[in-house]
N, C-alpha and C positions, 0 to 999 in steps of 0.2 A: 735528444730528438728536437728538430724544430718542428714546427707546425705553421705553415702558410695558406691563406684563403684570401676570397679580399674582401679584407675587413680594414681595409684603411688603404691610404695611396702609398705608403711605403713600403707596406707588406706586398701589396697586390702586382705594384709593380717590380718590385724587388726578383721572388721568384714565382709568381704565379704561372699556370698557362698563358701563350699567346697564340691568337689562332691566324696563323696566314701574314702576320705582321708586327713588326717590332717593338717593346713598352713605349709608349709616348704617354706625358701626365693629363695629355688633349682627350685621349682616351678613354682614362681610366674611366670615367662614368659610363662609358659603352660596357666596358667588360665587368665591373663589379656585378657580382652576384651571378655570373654566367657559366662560371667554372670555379672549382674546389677541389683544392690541391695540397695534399702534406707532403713535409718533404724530412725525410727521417735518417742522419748523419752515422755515420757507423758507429754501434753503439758498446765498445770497447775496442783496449786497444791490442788486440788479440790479432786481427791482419792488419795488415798496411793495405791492403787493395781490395776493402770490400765491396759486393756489387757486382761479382765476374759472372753471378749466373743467379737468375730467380725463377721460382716456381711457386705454382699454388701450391698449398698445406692442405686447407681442409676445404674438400669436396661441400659440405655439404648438403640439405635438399632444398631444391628449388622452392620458394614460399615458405621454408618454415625457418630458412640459418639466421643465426644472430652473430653479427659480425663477418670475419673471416679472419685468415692465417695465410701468412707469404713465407715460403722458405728462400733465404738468401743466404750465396757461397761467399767468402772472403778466401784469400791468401795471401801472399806475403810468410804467412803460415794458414794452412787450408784449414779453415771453420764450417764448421754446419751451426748455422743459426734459423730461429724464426719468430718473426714478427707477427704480434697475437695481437688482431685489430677488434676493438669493441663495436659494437653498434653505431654507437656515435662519433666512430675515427680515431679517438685515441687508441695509442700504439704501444705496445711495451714487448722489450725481449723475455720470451721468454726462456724460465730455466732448463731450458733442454738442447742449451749450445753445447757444441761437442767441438774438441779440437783432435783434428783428423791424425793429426802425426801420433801423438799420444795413443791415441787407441784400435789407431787401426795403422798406422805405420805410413800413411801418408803426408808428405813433406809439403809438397805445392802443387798447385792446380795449374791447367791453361789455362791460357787466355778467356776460352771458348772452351770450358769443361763440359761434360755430356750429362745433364740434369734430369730427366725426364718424368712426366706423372703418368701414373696408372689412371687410364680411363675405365675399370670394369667401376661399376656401379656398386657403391658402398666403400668402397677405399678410398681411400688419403695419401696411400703410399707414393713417396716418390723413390726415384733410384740415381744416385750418381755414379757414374762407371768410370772409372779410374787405373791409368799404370799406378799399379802397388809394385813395382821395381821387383827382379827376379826374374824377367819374363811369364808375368804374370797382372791380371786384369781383376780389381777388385768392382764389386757389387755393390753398392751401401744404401740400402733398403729402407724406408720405415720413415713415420713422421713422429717426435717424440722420442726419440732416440734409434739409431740405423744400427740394422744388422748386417755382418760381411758375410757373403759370399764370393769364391775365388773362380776364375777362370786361369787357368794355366797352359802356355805355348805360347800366345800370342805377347806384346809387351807395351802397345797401345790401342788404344778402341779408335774407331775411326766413324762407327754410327750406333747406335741400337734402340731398341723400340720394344715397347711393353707389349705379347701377345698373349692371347690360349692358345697353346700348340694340343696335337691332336696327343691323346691320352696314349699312356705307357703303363702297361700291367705290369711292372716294374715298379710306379711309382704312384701308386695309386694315392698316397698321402698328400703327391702334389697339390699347391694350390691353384688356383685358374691360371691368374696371371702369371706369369714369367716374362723373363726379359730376355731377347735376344740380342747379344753382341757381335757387331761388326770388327774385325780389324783386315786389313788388305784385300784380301781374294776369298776370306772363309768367316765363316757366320760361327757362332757358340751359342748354345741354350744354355741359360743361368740358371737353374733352379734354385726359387728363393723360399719355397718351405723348410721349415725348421723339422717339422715330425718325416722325416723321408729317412732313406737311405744315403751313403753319402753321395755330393754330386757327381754322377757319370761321364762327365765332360766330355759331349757330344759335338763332333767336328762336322762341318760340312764345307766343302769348297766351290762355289758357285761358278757357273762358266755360263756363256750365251749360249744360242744355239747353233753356231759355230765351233763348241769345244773351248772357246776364249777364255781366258779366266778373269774376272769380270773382277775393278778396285771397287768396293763398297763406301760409299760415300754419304747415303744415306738410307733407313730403312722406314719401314712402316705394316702395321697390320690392318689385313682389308678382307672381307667378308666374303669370299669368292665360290668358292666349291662347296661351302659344308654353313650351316647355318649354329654349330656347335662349337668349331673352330676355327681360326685364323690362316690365311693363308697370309704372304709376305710378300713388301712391295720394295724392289730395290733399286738405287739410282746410283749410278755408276760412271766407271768408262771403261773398255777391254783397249788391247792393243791395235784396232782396229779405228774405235767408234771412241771421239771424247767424250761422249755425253747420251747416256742411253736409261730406259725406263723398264724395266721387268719384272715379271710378276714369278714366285714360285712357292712351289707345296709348300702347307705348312710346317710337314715333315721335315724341310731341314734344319727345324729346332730340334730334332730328336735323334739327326748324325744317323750312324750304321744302322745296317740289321742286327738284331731282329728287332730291337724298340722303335728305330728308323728305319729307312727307305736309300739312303744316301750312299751310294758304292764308290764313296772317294767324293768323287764331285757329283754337280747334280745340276743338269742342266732345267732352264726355262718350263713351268709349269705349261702340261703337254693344251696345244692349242689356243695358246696365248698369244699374242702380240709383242714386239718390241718398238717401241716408239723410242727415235730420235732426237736428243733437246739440241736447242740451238747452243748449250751454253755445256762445259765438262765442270763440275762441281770439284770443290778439293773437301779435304780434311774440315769436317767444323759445320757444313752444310745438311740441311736437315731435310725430312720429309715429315710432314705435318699430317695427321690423319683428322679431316675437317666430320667426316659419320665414316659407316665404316665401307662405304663404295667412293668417296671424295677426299682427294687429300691435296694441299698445297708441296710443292718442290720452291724450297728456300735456297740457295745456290750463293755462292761467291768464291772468292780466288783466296792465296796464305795472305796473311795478316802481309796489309801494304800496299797490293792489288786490290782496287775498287771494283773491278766488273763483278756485275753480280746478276740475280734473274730469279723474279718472282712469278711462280706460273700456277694455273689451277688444274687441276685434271677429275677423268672420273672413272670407274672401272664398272662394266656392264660383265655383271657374273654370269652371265648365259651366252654370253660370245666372249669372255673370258681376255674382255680387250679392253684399254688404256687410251682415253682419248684428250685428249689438249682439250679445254673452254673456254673460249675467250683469246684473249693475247698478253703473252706472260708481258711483266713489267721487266723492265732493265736497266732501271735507274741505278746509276753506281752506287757504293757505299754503301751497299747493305752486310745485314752482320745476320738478324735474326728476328723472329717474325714472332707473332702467335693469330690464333684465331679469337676473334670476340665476340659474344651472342649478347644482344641487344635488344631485348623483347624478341621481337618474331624476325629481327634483321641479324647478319654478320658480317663481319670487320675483319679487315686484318690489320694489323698493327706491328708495324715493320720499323727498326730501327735502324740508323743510318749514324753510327757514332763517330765519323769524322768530317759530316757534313761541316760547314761555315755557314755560321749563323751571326749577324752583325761583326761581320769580319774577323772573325773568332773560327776554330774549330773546335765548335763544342757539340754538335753533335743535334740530332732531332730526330722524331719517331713519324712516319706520315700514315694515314688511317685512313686504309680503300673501303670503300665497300664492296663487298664479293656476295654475288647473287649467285644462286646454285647449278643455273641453267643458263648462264650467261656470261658468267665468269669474275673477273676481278675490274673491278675501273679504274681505267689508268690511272683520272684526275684523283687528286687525294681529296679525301670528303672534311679530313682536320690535316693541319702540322703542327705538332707540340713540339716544343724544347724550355729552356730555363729564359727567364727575360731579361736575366744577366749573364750572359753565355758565358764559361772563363775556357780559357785554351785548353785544348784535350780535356777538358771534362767528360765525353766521352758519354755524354746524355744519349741511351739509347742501345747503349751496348748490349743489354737484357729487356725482352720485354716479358710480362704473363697477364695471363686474365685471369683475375683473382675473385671467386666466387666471395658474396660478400652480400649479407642479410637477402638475401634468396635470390640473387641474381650476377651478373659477374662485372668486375669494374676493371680498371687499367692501370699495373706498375710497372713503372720505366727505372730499370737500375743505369747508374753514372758510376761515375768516381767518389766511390765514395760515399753514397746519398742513392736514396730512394725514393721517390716521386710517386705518389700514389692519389689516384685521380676519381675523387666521388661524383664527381660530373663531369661530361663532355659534351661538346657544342662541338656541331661543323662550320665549315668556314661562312656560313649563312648563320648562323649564329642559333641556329634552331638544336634544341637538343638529340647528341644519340644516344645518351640515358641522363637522366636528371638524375638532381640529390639523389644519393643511396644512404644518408647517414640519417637515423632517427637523431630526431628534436632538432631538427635543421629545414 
């Protein structure tokens, strides 16, 4: 692990933050002390490409956490690791890396593997969802060591998103959370409790309300109809329309009758709305659930196509419609977003990892702010990247907000290296969270 802050003009300039402008040593006494920055090397040599994908580890509660924990993907050979931060920023791996081939039969990851954290309150769980080859879709559960769950028929994921689907007398030992899996035109309910029955592997096939059969590109869970369960937000394109937004029952986590509702396909959640994006998402694009009536639509083209499109939306569960806020962003070269809570403000924090930076393509993260009723701002409120940019570095490829001594901070995965940020300044130089590290 290195460890960077500015604590001197080599270090500070070397790889610290820079906000809006290139290291110059004219500088340095501007920036010292303004931003606080580690930066953590992969730490064995277990992949060659560690850094394809991070998430938080541990939730834990607002005012009372001490430290935090970052889960980060490698491959080259697919690793589950994470990074167990102290209070005071040091970093160490801990023992609970796992190498995916060995134990659960997975060889290599994407580029863009499908990571995702369970938002129910009390959990840590994250989930990676993965072709486990066979035509078949593995589950891998859990912080501290993952548990597999299989999905079978389909043979890659193309979205999915942690819900509570509506209860099954059937599986009453279920736990809340489940994850629901996208691949092409049909959705899978994962069930990830252990004390159950075995999984049911429930199919549903999504169509608009044209009968179209809708490609699944992104999904999401949002609070609509029921105040108990999830209904389902999905971003697609049919044969018609590239780029479309729909909401449906939560029921087609649950497939057929009699547990489900779903007679084959299942069209648009009745008296809903279909909104139009300006943009058709591919493979790799997400839907971000910002509460559970607001979510971000993260959008871009296959690895090498830059167009991409950041938009905000909101869902009115009494007229059961999807509306635009603001004006999406569509600055090329986006990859992947997260949302960030900042006291009583939120961020998004969007990476763009084949931006040029000092005439390098090393990549940079840019930091909107997104107001709830207002929507996203164009102008970037920070730009982060390295202040030694090197080629393809690839700074930004992952971002997460990493809950961390009771509030939440920013890591940016690269090539290789991990960038993890206890303070941030906007381009005014005004803080959008100070120090987070005790005795600092």
């Amino acid at each position: 692990m290195r460890n960077f802050m500015f604590t001197g003009m080599l270090t500070g300039c070397a790889l610290a933050l820079v906000v809006g402008a290139g290291c110059k040593w004219t500088e340095f006494d501007d920036l010292e002390g303004q931003t606080s920055v580690t930066s953590t090397d992969r730490p064995n040599s277990d992949s060659t490409d560690y850094g394809v994908a991070i998430q938080r580890g541990q939730k834990g509660v607002a005012g009372t956490q001490n430290g935090g924990k970052l889960v980060v993907l490698g491959t080259g050979q697919a690793q589950y690791t994470e990074l167990v931060y102290s209070a005071n920023g040091d970093s160490d791996l801990a023992p609970t890396a796992q190498k995916l081939n060995s134990q659960f039969g997975i060889g290599n990851l994407d580029q863009q593997p499908i990571l995702i954290a369970d938002p129910a309150a009390g959990s840590d769980n994250v989930s990676l969802v993965v072709n486990s080859g066979g035509q078949s879709i593995a589950v891998l559960t859990g912080t501290g060591g993952l548990q597999q769950q299989q999905v079978f028929g389909p043979d890659q994921p193309d979205a999915a998103t942690y819900m509570i689907p509506p209860a099954r007398a059937d599986l009453a030992n279920a736990t809340p959370s489940q994850v629901l899996v996208a691949s092409a035109d049909a959705v899978y309910g994962a069930f990830l409790a252990t004390a159950m029955p075995p999984n049911p592997q429930p199919k549903c096939q999504l169509v608009d309300a044209a009968a179209s059969a809708v490609a699944v590109r992104g999904l999401g869970a949002a609070r609509v109809t029921s105040t108990s369960f999830d209904d389902v937000v999905v971003w697609g394109a049919t044969n018609t329309t590239s780029g479309v937004l729909l909401l449906y029952p939560g029921s087609v986590f649950n497939g057929a009758p009699p547990a489900g509702t779903c007679a084959g396909t299942q069209g648009p959640l009745a008296g809903s709305n279909t909104v139009t994006t300006t943009f058709s998402p591919s493979r790799g694009s997400q839907i971000i659930m910002v509460d559970p009536t607001h979510f971000l639509a993260v959008g871009h083209k296959e690895l090498g196509v830059a167009d991409s499109f950041l938009g905000f939306y909101s869902i009115d569960p009494t007229s059961k419609t999807i509306t635009a806020v603001g004006t999406p962003i569509s600055i090329v070269g986006l990859r992947t977003a997260t949302v960030l809570t900042a006291g009583s403000k939120k961020y998004v924090a969007a990476g763009y990892p084949t931006d040029i930076v000092d005439n390098v393509k090393g990549g940079r993260v840019l930091v909107f702010a997104l107001d709830m009723t207002a929507g996203l701002d164009g102008t970037p409120a920070a730009t982060i990247y390295d202040a030694q940019p090197e080629d393809d570095q690839q700074f930004g490829r992952a971002v997460a907000a990493m809950p961390f001594n009771g509030g939440e901070i920013l890591a940016v995965a690269a090539d290789n290296e991990i960038f993890t940020y206890f303070r941030l300044v906007n381009s005014a130089g005004t803080a959008i969270y100070d120090e987070s590290r005790t005795g600092r």
